[in-house]
N, C-alpha and C positions, 0 to 999 in steps of 0.2 A: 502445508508446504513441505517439500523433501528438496533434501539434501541434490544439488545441482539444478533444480528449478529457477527459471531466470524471473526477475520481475524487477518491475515499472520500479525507482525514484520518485514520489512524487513530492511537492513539495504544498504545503498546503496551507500552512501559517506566514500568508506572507500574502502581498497587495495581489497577485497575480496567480492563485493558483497553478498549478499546472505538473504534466510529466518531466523529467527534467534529465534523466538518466536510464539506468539497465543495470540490477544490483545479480548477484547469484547467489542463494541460499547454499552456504556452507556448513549449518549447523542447525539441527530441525528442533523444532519447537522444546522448551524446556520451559519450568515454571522462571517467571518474574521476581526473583528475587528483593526488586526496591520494594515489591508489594506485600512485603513481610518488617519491613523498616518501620516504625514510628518516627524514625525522623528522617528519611526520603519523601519527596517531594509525589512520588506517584503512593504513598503506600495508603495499603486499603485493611480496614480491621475487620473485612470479612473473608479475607481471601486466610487461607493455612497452609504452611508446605505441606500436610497431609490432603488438603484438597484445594491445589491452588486452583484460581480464578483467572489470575492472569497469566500467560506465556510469553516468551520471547525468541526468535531467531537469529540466528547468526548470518551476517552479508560480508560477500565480497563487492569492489567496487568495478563494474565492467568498462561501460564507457560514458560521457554525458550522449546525449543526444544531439543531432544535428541543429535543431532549435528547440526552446519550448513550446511543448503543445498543451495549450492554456484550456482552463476549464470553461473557460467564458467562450473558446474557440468553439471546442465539443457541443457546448450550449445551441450554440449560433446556428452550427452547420444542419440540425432537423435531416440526419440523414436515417432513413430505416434502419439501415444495419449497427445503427448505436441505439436504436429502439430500448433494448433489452441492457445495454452497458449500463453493469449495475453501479460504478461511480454516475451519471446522469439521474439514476432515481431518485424521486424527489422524499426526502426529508431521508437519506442514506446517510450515514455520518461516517467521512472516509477513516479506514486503518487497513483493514487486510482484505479483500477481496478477491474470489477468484477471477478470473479471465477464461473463455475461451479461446480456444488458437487463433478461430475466426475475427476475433475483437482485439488477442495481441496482433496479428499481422493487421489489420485494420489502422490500428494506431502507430506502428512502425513503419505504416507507407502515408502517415501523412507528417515524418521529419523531414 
């Protein structure tokens, strides 16, 4: 991810998954700091600021979306051109994935 690249909102711990917004990457990947904590909730005792494991980005907030576009939606629709949309992969476990432009424009014409 760089700095001014836009991406998806998703919201994914919640009864409906789904996109929900448009954030902007304002600060490119750095290490995960909680992942160095013993007493943070994400921290990992294999991860080291010398080689961390985990990273984290910086977002600005752009705008919500016109509706959400639910993942049971995506599911539903069996369209080719989400063939490949690597959130529909089966056993994918969402966090960062890329997008192509063809799959962002895809999913921002169906708010």
């Amino acid at each position: 991810m760089k700095k001014g690249d836009q991406v998806f909102f998703y919201h994914s711990n919640c009864d409906q998954p789904g996109i929900v917004g448009i954030m902007e990457v304002v600060r490119e990947g750095y290490p995960d700091h909680t992942a160095f904590d013993p007493d943070a909730k994400y921290y990992d005792p294999k991860s080291d600021p010398d080689n961390p494991r985990w990273y984290m980005v910086d977002v600005r907030y752009r705008r919500h979306l016109k509706r959400t576009i639910t993942l049971h939606e995506l599911k539903q629709m069996n369209r080719p051109e989400l063939a490949d949309l690597p959130l529909l992969r089966k056993g994918n476990r969402l966090s960062i994935m890329p997008l192509s432009k063809r799959h962002w424009d895809l999913l921002l014409g169906l708010e």
